[in-house]
N, C-alpha and C positions, 0 to 999 in steps of 0.2 A: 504494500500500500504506500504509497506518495505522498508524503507532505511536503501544506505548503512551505514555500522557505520564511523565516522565520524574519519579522521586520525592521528593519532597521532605523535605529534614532534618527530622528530630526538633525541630532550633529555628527552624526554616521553619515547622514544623505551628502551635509556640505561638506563633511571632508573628502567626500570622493569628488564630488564636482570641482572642488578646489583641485585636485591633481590630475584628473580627466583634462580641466580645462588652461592647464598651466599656470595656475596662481599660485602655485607652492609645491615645489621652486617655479620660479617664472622659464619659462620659454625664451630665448634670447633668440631671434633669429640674425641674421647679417649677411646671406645670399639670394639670391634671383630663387635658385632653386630650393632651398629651404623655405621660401616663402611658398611655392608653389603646392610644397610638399603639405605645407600648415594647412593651408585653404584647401586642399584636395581633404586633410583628414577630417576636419572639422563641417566641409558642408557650406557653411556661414558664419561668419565672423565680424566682430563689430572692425569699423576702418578704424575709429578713434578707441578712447580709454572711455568706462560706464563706474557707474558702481557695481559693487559684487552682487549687488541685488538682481542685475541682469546676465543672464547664466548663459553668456558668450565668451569665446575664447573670440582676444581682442589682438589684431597685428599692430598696433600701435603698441601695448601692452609686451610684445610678445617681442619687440625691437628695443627694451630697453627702459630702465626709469621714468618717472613722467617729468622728471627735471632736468633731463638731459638733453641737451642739445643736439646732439651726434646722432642719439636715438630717434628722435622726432624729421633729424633729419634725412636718418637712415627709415625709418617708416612709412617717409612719402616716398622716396625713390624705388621702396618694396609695393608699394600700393600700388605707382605707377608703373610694373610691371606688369604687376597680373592684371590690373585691368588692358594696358597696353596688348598684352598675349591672348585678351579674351578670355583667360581661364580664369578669369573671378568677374563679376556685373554686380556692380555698385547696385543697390537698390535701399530705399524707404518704408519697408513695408512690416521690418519686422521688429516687435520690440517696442510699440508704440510710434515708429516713426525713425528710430535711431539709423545713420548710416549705415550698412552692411553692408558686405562683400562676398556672394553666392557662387560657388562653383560651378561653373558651364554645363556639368552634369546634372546637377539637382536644379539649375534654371528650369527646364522646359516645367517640371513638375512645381513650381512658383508659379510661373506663369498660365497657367492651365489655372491656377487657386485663384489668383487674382482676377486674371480674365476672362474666365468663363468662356462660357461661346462668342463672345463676343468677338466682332472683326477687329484685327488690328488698328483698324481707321474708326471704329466706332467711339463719338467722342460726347456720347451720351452723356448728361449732367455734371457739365465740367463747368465752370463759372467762364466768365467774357474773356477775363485775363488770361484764364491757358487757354481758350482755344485762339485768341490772337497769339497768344504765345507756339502755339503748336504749328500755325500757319508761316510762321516762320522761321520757325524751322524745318519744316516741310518745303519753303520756297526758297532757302538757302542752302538746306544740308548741314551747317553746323552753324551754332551761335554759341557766344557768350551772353551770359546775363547783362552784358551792356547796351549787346542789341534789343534787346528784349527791353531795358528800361527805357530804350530811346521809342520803337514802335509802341509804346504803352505811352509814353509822354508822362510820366509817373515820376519825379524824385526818388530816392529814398531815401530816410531818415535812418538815424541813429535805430529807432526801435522797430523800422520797418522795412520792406524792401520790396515791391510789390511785384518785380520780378522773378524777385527768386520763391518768391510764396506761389508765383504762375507754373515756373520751373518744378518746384518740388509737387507741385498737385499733379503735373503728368508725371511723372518720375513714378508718384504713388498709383496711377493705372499703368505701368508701365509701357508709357507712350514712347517715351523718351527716356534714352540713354547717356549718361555723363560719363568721354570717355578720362582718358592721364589727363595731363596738365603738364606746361613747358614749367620746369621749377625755374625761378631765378636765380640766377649766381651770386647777387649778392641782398641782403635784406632778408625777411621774413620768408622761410624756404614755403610753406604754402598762402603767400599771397600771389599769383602768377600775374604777373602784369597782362597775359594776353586773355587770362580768363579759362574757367575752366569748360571744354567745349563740351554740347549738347549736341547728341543726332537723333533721330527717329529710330525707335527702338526696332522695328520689324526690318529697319533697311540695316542698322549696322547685324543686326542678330538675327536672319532670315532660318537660319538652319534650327535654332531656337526653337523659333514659331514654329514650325515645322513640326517638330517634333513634339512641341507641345500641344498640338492637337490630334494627335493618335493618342492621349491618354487621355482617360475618364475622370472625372474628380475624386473618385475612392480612389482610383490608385495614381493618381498625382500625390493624395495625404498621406497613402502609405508611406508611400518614397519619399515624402519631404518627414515626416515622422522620426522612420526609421533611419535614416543619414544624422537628425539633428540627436536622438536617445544615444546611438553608437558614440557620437561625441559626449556626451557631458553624462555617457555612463547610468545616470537614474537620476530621474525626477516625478515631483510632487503632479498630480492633473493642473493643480491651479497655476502652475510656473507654466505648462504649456499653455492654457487657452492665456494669461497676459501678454506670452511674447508672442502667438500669434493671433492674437486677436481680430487683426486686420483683415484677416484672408480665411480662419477658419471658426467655426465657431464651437461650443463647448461639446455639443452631439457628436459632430462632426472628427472630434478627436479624439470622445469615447467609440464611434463608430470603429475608426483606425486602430485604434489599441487593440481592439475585441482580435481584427483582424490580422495583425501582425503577432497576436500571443498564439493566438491556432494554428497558425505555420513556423512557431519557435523563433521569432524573430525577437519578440521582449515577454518577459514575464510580469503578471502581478504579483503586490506585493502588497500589504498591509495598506499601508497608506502612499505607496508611491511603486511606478513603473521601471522595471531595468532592462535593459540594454543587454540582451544575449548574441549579438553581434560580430564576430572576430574579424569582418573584412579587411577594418583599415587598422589593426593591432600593431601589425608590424613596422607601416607607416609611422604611425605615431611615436612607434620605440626611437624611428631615426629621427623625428623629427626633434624630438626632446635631448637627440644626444650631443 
């Protein structure tokens, strides 16, 4: 007879999430390929640092101190690779909004969450400002938030910016794509004097799309599920529906779980979900070495 396995504290859960997700010891990276390596293990990762409260492994984080100079500036020059290589898409969607960095692989199954049937160009209930915003970018091919605040005729203020509020609302239907940025050579390594560029997400990422519409929405959640559990090893249900609250909702993630425990992908457990996973085990061991 079978039992179940037996459940683990509340400070059992964060100490493993704490070394699943490299907070203890930190993660140092400092090559192309190492970063490639992080973002392939993890799925999604925050771009910048969070609180611990949000149970992402962070490449900012994972390049060093947050007082460090060297690190921050080695962080944007690892960001703007793997967005450069394509193998990581910046997106807004997970986490309440926080920046993230999704690997090429687990995209299609995002994008499938977020966008449903919907056509790439469908730009249903988007306010004035993105969809001027999206028209131009669609009639240029790439902008900066500069152009965008000149075709808006908009200021911005210290507290506001009304381009980049137009920017990040398609970002969040993922319309639009923000790919690297030119760093500068001298001053503030992510202020980029030429801005950071925006294209239409179905024209830079066609293969994407693609592929995001041969899957169904159950098994787009599986797949975005089980990539994000195999990272951070076990979590609580209410840590999953906060950080994806955007795109899934609380059924919807007990739906996935039910499913992913009946073909041994994760187990229940008392009061939280594990990770019975070993794909990217190995990965991980290099990554951390």
């Amino acid at each position: 007879m079978s039992h179940p396995a037996p459940a683990p504290s509340m400070a059992e859960i964060k100490r493993r999430q704490a070394v699943a997700l490299g907070w203890a010891p930190r993660v140092r990276l400092s090559t192309p390929r190492e970063a490639e390596t992080f973002l392939e293990h993890y799925g999604v990762v925050l771009r910048y640092t969070a609180p611990t409260s949000v149970l992402l492994a962070s490449l900012r984080s994972a390049s060093g101190p947050a007082n460090d100079d060297a690190a921050l500036a080695a962080s944007i020059q690892l960001t703007n690779h793997v967005l450069g290589r394509a193998c990581g898409i910046e997106v807004n969607v997970v986490a309440g909004g926080r920046l993230t960095i999704v690997h090429r692989e687990l995209m299609p199954a995002l994008y499938r969450l977020v966008r449903g049937d919907r056509a790439p160009v469908d730009l249903e209930g988007l306010s004035l400002a993105a969809r001027t915003a999206y028209a131009l970018v669609r009639d240029q091919r790439e902008v900066a938030a500069g152009d965008v605040r000149r075709r808006l005729g908009i200021a911005a203020t210290p507290r506001r910016d009304p381009a980049y509020e137009a920017l990040a609302e398609l970002q969040r239907q993922l319309l639009v794509d923000r790919g690297p940025f030119v760093v500068p050579k001298t001053g503030i390594p992510y202020l980029s004097r030429e801005g950071y560029p925006y294209h239409l997400f179905h024209g830079a990422h066609a293969d994407l799309v693609r592929a995001a519409s041969k899957l169904d929405r159950a098994s787009a959640a599986d797949r975005w599920l089980a990539a994000y559990l195999e990272g951070v090893t076990v979590a609580v249900p209410r840590s999953l529906a906060s950080l994806f609250r955007l795109f899934l909702t609380p059924g919807e993630i007990e739906a996935s779980v039910d499913r992913l425990a009946a073909v041994g992908r994760v187990r229940r457990l008392k009061s939280a979900i594990e990770s019975l996973g070993t794909q990217r085990a190995g990965r991980a061991r290099r990554t951390r070495s």
